[in-house]
C-alpha positions as CSV (number, residue, x, y, z in Angstrom):
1,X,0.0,0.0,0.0
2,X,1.3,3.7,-1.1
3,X,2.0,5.6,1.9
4,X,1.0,9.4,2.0
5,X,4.1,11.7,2.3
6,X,4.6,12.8,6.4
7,X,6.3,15.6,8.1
8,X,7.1,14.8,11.8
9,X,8.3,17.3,14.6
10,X,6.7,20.8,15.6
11,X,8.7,23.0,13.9
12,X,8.8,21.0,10.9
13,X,4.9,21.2,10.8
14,X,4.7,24.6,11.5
15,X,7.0,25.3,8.7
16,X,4.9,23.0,6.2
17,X,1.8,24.9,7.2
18,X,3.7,28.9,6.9
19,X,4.6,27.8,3.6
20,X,1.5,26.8,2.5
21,X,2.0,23.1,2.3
22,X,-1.3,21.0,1.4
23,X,-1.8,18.9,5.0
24,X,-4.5,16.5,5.0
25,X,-4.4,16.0,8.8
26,X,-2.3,16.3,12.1
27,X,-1.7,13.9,15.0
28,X,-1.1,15.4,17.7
29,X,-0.2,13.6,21.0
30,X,-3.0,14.0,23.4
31,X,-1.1,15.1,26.4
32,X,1.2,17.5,24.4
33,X,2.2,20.9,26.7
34,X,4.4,23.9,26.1
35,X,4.2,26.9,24.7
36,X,5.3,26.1,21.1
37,X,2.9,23.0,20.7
38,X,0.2,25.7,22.1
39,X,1.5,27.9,18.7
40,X,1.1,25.1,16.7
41,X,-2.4,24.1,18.0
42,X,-3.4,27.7,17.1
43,X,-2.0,27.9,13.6
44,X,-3.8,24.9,12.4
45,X,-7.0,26.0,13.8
46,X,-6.4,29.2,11.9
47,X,-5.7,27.4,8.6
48,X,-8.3,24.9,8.5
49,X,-6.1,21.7,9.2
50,X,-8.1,19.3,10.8
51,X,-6.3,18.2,14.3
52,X,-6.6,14.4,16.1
53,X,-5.7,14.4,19.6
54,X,-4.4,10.6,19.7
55,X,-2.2,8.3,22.4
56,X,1.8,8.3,21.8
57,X,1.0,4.9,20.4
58,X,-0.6,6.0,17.2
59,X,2.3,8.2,16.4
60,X,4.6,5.7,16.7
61,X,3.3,3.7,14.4
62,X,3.6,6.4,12.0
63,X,7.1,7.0,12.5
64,X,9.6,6.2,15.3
65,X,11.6,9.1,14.4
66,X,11.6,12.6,16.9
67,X,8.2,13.3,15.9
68,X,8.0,15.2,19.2
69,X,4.4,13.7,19.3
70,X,3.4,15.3,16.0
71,X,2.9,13.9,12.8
72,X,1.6,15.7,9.9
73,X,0.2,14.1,6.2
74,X,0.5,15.8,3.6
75,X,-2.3,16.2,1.0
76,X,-2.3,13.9,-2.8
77,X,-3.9,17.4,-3.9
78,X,-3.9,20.6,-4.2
79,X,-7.5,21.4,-2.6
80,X,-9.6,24.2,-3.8
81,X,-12.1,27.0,-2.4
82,X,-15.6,27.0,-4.0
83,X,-15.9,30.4,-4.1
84,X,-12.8,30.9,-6.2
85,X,-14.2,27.9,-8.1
86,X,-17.5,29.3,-8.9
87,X,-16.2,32.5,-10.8
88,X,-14.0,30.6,-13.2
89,X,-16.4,28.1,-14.0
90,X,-19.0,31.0,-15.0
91,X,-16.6,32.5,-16.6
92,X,-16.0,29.9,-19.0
93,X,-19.6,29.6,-19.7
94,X,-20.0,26.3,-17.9
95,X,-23.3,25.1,-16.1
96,X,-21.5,23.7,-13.5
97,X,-22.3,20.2,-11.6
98,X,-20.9,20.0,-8.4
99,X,-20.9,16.5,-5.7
100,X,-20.9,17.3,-2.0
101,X,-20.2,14.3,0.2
102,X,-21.5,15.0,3.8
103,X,-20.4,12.8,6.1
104,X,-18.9,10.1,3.8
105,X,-15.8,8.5,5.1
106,X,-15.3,5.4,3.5
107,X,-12.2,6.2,0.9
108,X,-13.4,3.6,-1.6
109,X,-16.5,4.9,-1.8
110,X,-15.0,8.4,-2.2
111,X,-12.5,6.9,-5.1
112,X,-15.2,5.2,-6.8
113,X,-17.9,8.5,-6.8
114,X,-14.4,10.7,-7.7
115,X,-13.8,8.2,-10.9
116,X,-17.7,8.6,-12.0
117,X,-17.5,12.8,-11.7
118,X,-14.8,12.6,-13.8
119,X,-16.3,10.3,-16.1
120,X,-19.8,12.2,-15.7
121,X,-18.1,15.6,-16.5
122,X,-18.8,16.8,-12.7
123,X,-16.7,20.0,-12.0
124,X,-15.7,19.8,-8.5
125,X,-16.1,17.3,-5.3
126,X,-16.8,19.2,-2.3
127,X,-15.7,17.5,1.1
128,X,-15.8,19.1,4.7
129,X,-13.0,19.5,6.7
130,X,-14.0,17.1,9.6
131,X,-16.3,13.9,9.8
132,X,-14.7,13.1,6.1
133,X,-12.7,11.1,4.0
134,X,-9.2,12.2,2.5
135,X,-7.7,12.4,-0.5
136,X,-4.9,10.0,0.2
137,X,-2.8,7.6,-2.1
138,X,-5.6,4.5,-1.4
139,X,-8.4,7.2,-2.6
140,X,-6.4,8.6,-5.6
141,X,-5.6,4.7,-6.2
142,X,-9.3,3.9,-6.4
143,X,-10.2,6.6,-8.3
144,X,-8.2,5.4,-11.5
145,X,-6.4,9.0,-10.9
146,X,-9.7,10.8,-11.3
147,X,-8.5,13.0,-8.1
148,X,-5.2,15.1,-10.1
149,X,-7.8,16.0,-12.1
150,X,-11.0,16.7,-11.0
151,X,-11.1,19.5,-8.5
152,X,-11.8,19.1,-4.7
153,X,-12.7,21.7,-2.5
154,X,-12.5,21.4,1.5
155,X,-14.5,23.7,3.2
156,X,-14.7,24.2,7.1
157,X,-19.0,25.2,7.0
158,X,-20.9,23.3,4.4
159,X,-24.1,25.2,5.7
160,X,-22.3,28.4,4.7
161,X,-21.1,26.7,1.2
162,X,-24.5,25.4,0.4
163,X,-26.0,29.0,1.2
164,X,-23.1,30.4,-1.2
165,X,-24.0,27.9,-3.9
166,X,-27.9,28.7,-4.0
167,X,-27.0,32.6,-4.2
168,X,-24.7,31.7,-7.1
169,X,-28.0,30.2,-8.7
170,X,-26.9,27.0,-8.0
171,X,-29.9,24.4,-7.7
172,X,-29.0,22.3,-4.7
173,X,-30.1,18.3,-4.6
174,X,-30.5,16.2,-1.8
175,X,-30.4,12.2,-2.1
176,X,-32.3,11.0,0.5
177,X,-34.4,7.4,1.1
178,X,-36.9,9.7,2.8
179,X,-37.2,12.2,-0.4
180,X,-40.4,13.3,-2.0
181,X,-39.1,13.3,-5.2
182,X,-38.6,10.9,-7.9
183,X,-34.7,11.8,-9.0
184,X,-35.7,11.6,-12.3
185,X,-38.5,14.4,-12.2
186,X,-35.8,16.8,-10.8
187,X,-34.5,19.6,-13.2
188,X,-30.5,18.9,-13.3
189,X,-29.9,21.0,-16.6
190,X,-28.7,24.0,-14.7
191,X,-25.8,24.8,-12.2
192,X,-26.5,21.9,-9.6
193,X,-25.2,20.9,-6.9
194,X,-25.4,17.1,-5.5
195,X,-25.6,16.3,-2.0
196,X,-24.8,12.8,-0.8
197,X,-24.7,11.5,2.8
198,X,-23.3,8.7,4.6
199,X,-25.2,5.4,4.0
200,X,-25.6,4.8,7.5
201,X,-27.0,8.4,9.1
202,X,-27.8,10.1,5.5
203,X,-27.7,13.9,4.9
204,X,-27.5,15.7,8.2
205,X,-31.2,18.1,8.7
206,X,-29.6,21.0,8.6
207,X,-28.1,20.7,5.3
208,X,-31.0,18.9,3.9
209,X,-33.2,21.8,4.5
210,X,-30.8,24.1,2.1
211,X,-32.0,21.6,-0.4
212,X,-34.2,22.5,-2.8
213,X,-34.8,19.4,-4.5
214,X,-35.0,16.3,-1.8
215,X,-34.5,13.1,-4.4
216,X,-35.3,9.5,-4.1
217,X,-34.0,6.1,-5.9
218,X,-36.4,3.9,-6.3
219,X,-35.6,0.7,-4.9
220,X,-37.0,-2.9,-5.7
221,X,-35.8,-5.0,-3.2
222,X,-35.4,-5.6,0.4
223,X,-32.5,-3.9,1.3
224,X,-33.0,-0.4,2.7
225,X,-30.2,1.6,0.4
226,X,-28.0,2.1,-2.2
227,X,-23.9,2.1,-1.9
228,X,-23.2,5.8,-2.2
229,X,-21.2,5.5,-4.8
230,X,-23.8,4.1,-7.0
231,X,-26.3,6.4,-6.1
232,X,-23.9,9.1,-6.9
233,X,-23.5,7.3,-10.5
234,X,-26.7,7.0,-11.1
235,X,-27.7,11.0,-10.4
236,X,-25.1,12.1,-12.1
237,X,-26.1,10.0,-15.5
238,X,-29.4,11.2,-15.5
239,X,-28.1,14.5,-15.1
240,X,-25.8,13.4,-18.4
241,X,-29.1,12.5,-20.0
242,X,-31.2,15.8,-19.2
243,X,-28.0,17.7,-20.4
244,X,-27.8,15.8,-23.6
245,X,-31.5,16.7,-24.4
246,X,-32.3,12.9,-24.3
247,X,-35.7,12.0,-23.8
C-alpha cells in the first residue's frame, strides 16, 4: 500500500503549514504541553487543518523518528475553495455540476464517486474538513487517478457553502431514502449541486433543508439503500441524460 508523504516534529509542521503546504491531517499527541505545541495548535486551527488528539501509540506507528508527538500528512492534492471555483467556472460559460459528500468516510466509496464525476463531467467534489474522507494515495488509487484531475474543494461550513452555492444560482439536490421526489423528475440542466450522505446516518437536517430538490432512488428489493457510490452514479447520468437533451 502507497503511503501518504509525512512531516514529523513541531517546527517542521509549522513550517509546512507557513509555507502553505497541502496537510491532510495532524496527529497530535493528546497530552502534548508547552508553549510552542500551544502555537502550533493555534495555527492549524487558523488554517483549516483538521487536528486528532491521539495516544503516543498511534504516532509511533507512523514514524519512530523525533516526531516530538506530532505527525503531519501531507495532501495527494492541491484542494480548492468554492468560491474561487464558482467564478471561473461562470466565466467559462460552464453550467456547472458539483458532488458534495457530507459525512462520507469510506475512501473507496470516495474513489469510486471521484472516478464517476470525472467520467460524468462533474466540475468539483466538495468534502468538509472534519467527519470526512481524504484524498490520500488508497483514494487517488481507487479513483483510477480521477483526483489530479478533478477539483476538490475542503471547506470548514458546508451550511455556509450550500448557502453560497444557492446565491450563485446553484440548484442544490438532496439524495435522500426519505425524499419526495422521484430523481428523475428533478430539473438537473442547470448549475446543480449534488448532496450525498453517509449510508448509515444520511444527509444531516440541517443541510438537507438548504436543499431544494429532496431526491429518491427507487428501490426494488429488500435492502434499505444504495452504496453511495452508486447512487452518486446514477444522479449524475441522468443529469448526463437531461443535459444531452435525451428524452
Amino acid at each position: 500500500m502507497e503511503k501518504s508523504e509525512v512531516i514529523f516534529g513541531i517546527r517542521a509542521v509549522m513550517e509546512a503549514v507557513q509555507a502553505g503546504k497541502e496537510i491532510d491531517k495532524v496527529l497530535m499527541k493528546h497530552d502534548l504541553q508547552g508553549d510552542l505545541s500551544r502555537e502550533l495548535a493555534a495555527l492549524l486551527k487558523e488554517s483549516g487543518i483538521p487536528v486528532q488528539r491521539v495516544p503516543l501509540e498511534r504516532i509511533n506507528r507512523v514514524t519512530r523518528k523525533n516526531h516530538q508527538g506530532v505527525v503531519a500528512f501531507m495532501s495527494a492534492v492541491a484542494y480548492q475553495k468554492v468560491e474561487d471555483l464558482v467564478p471561473t467556472l461562470f466565466e467559462a460559460g460552464k453550467l456547472p455540476v458539483f458532488v458534495m459528500l457530507d459525512g462520507v468516510t469510506d475512501v473507496r466509496n470516495f474513489g469510486a464517486i471521484a472516478r464517476t464525476c470525472e467520467c460524468a463531467g462533474v466540475d468539483a467534489i466538495i468534502l468538509p474538513v472534519k467527519n470526512s474522507v481524504s484524498v490520500n494515495a488508497d483514494a487517488v488509487k481507487t479513483s483510477a487517478g480521477a483526483l489530479h484531475k478533478l477539483p476538490v474543494c475542503r471547506e470548514q461550513n458546508l451550511s455556509a457553502t450550500l448557502r453560497h452555492l444557492k446565491a450563485c444560482g446553484f440548484r442544490i439536490v438532496g439524495a435522500t431514502g426519505k425524499g419526495s421526489m422521484d430523481y428523475t423528475k428533478a430539473d438537473y440542466t442547470g448549475p446543480v449541486c449534488f448532496v450525498l450522505g453517509a449510508e448509515d446516518t444520511g444527509i444531516p437536517y440541517a443541510h438537507l433543508a438548504l436543499c431544494d430538490d429532496r431526491v429518491r432512488i427507487p428501490l426494488m428489493g429488500t435492502i434499505e439503500s444504495l452504496n453511495v457510490s452508486v447512487a452518486a452514479g446514477v444522479l449524475l447520468y441522468e443529469a448526463v441524460r437531461q443535459r444531452r437533451g435525451e428524452g
